[in-house]
C-alpha positions in Angstrom: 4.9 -38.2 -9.5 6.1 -40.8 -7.4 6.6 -39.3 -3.4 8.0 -41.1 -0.7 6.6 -41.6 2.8 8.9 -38.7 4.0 7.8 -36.2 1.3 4.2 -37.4 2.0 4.5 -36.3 5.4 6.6 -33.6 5.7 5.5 -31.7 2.8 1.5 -32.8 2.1 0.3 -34.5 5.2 -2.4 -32.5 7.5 -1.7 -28.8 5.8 -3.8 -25.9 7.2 -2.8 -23.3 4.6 -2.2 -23.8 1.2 -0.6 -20.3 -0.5 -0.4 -19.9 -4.0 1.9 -17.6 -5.3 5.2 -16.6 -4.0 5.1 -13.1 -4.6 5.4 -10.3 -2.7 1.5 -10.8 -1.7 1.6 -14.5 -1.2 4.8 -14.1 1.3 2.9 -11.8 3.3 0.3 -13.2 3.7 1.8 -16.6 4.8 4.1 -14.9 7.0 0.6 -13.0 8.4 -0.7 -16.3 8.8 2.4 -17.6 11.1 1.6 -14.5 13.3 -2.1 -15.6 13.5 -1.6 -19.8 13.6 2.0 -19.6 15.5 1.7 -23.7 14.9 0.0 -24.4 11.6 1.6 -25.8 8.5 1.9 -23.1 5.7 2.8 -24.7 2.8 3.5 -21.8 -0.6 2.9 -23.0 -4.2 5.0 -21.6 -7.0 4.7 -22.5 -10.6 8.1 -20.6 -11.7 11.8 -21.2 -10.8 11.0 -17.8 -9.3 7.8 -15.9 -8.7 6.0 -16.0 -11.9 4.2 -12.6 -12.2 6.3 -9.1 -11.7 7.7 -9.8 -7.7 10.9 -10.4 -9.1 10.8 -8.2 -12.5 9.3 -5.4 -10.8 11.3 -1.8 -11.5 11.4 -1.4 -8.0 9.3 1.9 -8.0 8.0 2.9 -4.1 5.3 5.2 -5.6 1.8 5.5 -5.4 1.1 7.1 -8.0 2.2 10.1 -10.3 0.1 13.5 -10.4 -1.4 12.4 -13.9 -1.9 9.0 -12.8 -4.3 10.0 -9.8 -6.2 12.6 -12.2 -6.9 9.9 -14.5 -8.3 7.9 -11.6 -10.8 10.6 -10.8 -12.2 9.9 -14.1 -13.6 6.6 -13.1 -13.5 6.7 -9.5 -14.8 9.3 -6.8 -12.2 11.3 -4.5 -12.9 9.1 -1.9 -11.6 5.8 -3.9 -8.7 7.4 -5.2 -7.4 8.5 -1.7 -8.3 5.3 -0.1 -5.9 3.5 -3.1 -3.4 6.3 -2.3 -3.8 5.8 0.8 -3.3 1.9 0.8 -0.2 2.1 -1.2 1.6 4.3 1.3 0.5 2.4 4.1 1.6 -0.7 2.1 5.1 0.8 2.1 5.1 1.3 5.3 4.1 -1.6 5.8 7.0 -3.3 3.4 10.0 -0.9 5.2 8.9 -1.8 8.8 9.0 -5.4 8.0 12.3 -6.0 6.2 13.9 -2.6 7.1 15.4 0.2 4.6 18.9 -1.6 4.3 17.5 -5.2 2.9 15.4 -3.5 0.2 18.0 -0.7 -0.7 15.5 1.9 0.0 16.6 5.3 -1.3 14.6 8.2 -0.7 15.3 10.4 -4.5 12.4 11.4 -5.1 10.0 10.9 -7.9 9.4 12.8 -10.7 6.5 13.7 -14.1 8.1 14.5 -17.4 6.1 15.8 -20.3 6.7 15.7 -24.0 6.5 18.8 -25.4 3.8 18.0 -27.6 1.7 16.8 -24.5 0.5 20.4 -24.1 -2.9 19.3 -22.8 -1.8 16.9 -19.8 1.1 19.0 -18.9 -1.2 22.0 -18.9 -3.8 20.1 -17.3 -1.9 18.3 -14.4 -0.4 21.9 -13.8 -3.6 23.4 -13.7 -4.9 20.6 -11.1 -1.3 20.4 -8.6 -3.4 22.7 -6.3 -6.5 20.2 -6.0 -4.5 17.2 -6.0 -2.3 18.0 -3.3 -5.7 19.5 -1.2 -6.9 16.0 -1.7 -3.8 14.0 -0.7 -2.8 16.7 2.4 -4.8 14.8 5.0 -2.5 11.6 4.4 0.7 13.2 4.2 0.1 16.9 5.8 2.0 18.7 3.2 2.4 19.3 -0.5 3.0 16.3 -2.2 3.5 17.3 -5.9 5.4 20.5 -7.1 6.9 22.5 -10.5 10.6 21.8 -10.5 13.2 22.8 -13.1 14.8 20.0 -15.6 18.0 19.7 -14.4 18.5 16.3 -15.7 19.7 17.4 -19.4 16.2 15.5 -20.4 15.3 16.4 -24.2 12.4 17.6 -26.0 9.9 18.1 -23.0 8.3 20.7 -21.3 10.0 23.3 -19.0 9.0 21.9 -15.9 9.0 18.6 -14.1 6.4 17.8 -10.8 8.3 16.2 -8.1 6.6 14.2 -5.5 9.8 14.1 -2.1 7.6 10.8 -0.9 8.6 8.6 -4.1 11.9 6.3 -3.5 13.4 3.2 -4.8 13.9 0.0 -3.8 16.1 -3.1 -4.9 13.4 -5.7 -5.8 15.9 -8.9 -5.8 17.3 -7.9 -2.4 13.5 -7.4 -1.0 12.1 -10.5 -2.5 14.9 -12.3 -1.3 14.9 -10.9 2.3 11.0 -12.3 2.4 11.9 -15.2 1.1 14.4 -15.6 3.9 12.2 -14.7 6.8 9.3 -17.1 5.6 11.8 -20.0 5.5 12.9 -18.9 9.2 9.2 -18.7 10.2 9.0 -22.5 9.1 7.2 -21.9 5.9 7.2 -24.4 3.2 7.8 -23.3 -0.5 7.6 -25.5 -3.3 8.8 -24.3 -6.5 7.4 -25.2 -10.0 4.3 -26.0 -8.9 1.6 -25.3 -11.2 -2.3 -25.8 -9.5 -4.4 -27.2 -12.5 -7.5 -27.7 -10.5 -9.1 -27.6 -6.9 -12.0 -28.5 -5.0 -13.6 -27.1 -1.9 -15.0 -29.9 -0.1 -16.6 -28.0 2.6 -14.1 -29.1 5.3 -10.6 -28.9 3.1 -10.1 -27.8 -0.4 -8.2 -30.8 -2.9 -5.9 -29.0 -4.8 -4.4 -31.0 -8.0 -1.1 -30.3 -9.4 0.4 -31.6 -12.7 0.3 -35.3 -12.0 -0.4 -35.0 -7.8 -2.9 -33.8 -5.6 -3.1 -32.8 -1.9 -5.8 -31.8 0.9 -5.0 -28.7 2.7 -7.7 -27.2 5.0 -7.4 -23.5 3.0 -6.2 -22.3 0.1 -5.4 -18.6 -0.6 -4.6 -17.6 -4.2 -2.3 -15.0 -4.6 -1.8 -15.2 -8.4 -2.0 -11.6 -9.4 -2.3 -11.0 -13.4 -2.6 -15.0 -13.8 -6.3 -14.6 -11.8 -8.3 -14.2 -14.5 -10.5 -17.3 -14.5 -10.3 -17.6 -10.8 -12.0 -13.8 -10.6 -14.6 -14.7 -14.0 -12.4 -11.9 -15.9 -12.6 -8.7 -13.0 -8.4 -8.9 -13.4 -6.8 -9.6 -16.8 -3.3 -9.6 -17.6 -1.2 -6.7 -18.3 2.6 -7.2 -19.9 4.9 -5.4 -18.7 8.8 -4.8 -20.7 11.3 -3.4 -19.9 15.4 -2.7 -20.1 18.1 -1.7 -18.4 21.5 -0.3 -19.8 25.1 -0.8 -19.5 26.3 1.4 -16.5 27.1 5.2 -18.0 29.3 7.1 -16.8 28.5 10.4 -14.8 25.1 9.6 -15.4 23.9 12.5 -13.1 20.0 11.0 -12.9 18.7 9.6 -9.6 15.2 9.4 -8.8 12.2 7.7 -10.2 10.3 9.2 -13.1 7.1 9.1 -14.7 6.0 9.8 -18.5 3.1 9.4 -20.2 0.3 9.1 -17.5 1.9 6.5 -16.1 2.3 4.4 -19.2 6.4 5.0 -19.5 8.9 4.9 -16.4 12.3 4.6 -15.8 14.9 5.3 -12.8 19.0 4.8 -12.3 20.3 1.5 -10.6 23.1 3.1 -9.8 25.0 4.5 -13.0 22.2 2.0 -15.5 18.8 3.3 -16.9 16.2 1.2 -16.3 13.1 1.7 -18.6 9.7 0.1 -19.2 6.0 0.7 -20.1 4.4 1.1 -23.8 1.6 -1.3 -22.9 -0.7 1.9 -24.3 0.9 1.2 -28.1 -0.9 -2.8 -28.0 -3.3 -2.8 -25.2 -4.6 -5.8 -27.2 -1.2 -7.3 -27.4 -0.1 -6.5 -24.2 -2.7 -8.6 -22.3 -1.2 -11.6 -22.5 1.3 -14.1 -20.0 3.5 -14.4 -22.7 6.8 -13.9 -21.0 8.4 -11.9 -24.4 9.3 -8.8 -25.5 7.6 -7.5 -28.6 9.5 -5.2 -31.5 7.1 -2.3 -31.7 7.3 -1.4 -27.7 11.5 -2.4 -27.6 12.1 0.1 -30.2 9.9 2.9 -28.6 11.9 2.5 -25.3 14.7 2.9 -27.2 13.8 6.1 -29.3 12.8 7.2 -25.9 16.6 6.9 -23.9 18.2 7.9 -27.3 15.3 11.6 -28.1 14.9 12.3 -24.3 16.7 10.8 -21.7 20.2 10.2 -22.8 20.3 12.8 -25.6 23.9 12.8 -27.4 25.1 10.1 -24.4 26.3 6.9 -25.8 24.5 3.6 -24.4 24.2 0.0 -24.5 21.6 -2.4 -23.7 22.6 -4.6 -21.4 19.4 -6.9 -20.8 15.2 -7.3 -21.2 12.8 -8.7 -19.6 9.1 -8.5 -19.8 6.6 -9.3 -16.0 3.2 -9.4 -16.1 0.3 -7.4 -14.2 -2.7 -7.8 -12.8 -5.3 -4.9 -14.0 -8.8 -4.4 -13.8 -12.0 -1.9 -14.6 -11.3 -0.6 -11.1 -8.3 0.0 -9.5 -9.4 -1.2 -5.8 -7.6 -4.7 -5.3 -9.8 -7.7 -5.2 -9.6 -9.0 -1.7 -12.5 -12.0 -1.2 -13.5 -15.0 -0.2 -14.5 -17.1 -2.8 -16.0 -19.9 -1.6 -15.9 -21.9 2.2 -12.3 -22.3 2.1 -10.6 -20.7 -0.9 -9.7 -17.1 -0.9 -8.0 -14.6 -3.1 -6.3 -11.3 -3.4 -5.5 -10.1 -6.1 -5.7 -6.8 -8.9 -2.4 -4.9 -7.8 -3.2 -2.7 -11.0 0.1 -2.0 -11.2 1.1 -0.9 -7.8 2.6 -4.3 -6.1 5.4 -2.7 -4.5 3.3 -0.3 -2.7 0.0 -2.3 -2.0 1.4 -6.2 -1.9 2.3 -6.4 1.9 -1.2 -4.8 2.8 -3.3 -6.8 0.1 -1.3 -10.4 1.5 -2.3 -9.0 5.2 -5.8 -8.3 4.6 -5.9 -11.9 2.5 -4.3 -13.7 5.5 -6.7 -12.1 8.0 -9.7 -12.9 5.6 -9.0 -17.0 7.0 
């Protein structure tokens, strides 16, 4: 790459901060850094036209998790973990709201809401049997209720007779909020470089040489905020997750609002105003399914698709207006990975799922890491 003098100095000369990702956690925590270094030079690294991972391809879900979600997180991890990551997703929302405000982001408070097939007798049974516990564990954080038994008054097909509603669940539009941080960084004089791809780097002890296709550049730190593409920088503790989904042609009187949840977590879907927006079905090829593979695969298209045609649209005519496929960063724990990785390189990572809800914290607590 041939760079003039004015692209050397403006763009690669004396950076302090070296961001790389452009997601919902890298903008955060370069705009955290501005608050911290009012006069360093931020630069952000992306290696897509847009942020690569799910920032942008997220389904705009402000959860934190669903009731059978959480119990299967007490499986592998004590009360105390599973609150602290419920915990840190609402605070990350909070968090999100308070910084770009409810009108950029679209932020609609429906509610959120667990279907069961009918012949998921033992998790329906089970999450009903456990609403009690759950919601003793959660009541500190919220001082309520969170989940309760609520009719189907959706016209859903072939489940179970009731749904659990959580009232704290909303939805947001990610491609206004992404573009609203994109906005304020570039107003808080923070460079972003797109189609950037980071092949190697170096800590040097004082400054970190960070190599990109056919250039390199010395910044002072370097924070990685790569999500599902950390596997090698994190020796395999996050791995890839694909997630696809598709959205509709708008129906009319579509009479659903709210988010919803199916399948512990593995299947969700939500209007956008009179579309269905459905993904998940990473359980049918876990193997498959960790990948960066941009793509959508047959086997999980045509599951979606018996799923809006058997139980969410039953006898309603649809179309398919569109696919798309993001990928995830998951792990053997669901705790983020938030660390310092060597003198000057740093790292947060391991959303599991839950960037919406947990990015804005995770790119805070990176930034205040430096």
């Amino acid at each position: 790459m041939q760079l003039s003098y004015w692209e050397l100095k403006n763009w690669f000369t004396d950076v302090d901060y070296t961001v790389v990702g452009s997601g919902i956690v890298g903008l955060h925590a370069a705009l955290r850094l501005r608050e911290k270094f009012p006069k360093s030079k931020i630069l952000v690294l992306e290696k897509g036209m847009l942020p690569q991972g799910a920032s942008t391809k997220n389904a705009g879900f402000a959860c934190f998790g669903s009731i059978s979600e959480i119990i299967e997180d007490l499986k592998s991890h004590s009360e105390e973990e599973v609150f602290n990551l419920v915990q840190k997703r609402w605070q990350g929302l909070q968090l999100l709201r308070n910084r770009l405000g409810d009108t950029a982001i679209d932020f609609k408070s429906y509610g959120g809401y667990e279907l069961f097939l009918k012949e998921d007798t033992d998790c329906y049974d089970h999450c009903i049997n456990k609403l009690s516990y759950i919601n003793e564990i959660l009541k500190p954080l919220f001082n309520t209720d969170v989940f309760a038994k609520e009719g189907n008054h959706f016209g859903f097909n072939d489940i179970r007779e009731n749904l659990i509603f959580n009232p704290f669940e909303a939805q947001i539009d990610t491609g206004n909020m992404m573009q609203a941080l994109l906005r304020q960084a570039v107003s808080e004089d923070i460079l972003i470089l797109n189609q950037q791809t980071v092949t190697s780097f170096l800590d040097k002890g004082n400054e970190v040489e960070i190599a990109l296709d056919d250039f390199s550049f010395r910044t002072k730190k370097v924070l990685f905020a790569t999500n599902g593409f950390a596997d090698v920088l994190t020796n395999g503790a996050v791995k890839p997750a694909r997630a696809q989904v598709l959205i509709t042609e708008p129906i009319q009187n579509l009479g659903i609002k709210g988010t919803f949840h199916l399948d512990r977590g593995y299947y969700y879907f939500r209007n956008i105003g009179d579309r269905i927006l459905l993904g998940g079905g990473r359980n049918l090829d876990f193997e498959g399914e960790t990948t960066t593979v941009l793509a959508q695969t047959e086997i999980i298209q045509n599951k979606l698709e018996q799923l809006l045609k058997e139980v969410i649209l039953p006898n309603r005519d649809f179309k398919i207006a569109h696919r798309w496929s993001g990928i995830m960063g998951i792990g053997a724990s669901k705790s983020p990975v938030v660390s310092q990785l060597s003198e000057n390189v740093y790292c947060g990572v391991r959303l599991g799922g839950m960037g919406v809800a947990i990015g804005s914290l995770i790119g805070t607590e990176l930034a205040d890491l430096v």
